[in-house]
C-alpha positions in Angstrom: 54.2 73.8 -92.2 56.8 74.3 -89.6 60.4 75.9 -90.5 63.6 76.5 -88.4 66.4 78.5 -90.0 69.5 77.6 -88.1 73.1 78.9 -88.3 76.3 77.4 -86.2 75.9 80.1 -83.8 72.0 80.5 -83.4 68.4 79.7 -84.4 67.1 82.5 -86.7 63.8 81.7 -87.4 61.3 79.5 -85.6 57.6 79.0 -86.2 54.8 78.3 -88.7 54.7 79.4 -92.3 52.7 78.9 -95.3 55.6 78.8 -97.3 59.0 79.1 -98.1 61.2 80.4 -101.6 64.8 79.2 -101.2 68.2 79.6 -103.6 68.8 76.1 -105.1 72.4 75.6 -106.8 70.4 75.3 -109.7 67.4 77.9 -109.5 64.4 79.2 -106.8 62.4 76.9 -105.7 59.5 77.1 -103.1 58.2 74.9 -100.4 54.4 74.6 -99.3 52.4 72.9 -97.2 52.5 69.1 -97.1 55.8 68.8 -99.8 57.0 65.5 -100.4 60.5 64.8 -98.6 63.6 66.7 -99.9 67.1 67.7 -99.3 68.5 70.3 -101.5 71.9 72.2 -101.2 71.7 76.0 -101.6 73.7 78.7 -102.7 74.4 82.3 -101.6 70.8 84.2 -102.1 67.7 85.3 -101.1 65.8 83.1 -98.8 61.9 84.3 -98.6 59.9 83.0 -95.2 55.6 83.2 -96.8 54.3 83.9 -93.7 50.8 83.7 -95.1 49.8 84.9 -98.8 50.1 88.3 -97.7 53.0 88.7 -95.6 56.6 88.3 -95.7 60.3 88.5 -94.2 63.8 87.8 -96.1 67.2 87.1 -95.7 70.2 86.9 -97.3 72.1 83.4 -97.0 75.4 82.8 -97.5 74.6 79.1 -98.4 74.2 75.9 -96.8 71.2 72.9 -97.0 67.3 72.5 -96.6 65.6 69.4 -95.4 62.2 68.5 -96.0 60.5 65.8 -94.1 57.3 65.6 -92.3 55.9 68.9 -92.7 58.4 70.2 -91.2 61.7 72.5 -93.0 64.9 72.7 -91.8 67.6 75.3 -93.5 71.2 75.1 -92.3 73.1 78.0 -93.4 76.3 79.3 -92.6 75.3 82.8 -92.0 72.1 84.6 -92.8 71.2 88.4 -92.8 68.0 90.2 -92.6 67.1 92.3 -95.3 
């Protein structure tokens, strides 16, 4: 699966992933491989890239939206801090 993290000012995260957990206004959620379409809105949180099963990075968001579509995610987040 491919994921792009964007922000207004910059691209934060570009590449292939196994996985990602995200901060859904109404609980975590996670997106794999192959997930059927989506768009979700998300609130100020923890969002965890799954590199592979093993291996991991994460950033605080400050909230924003994630679309699903194609095997391909797309988070839009107005600000977004390494942790």
């Amino acid at each position: 699966m491919t994921l792009e993290i964007l922000t207004p000012e910059r691209k934060i995260f570009s590449g292939d992933v196994y996985g990602v957990q995200l901060p859904g206004i109404t609980g975590l959620f996670e997106v794999l491989d192959r997930h059927a379409p989506l768009v979700s809105a998300l609130k100020e949180g923890k969002l965890k890239i799954l590199k592979d099963k093993n291996n991991h990075s994460s950033y605080n968001i400050h909230g924003g939206f994630v679309e699903v579509l194609n095997n391909k995610t797309t988070v839009l987040v107005e600000g977004a801090m390494e942790i």
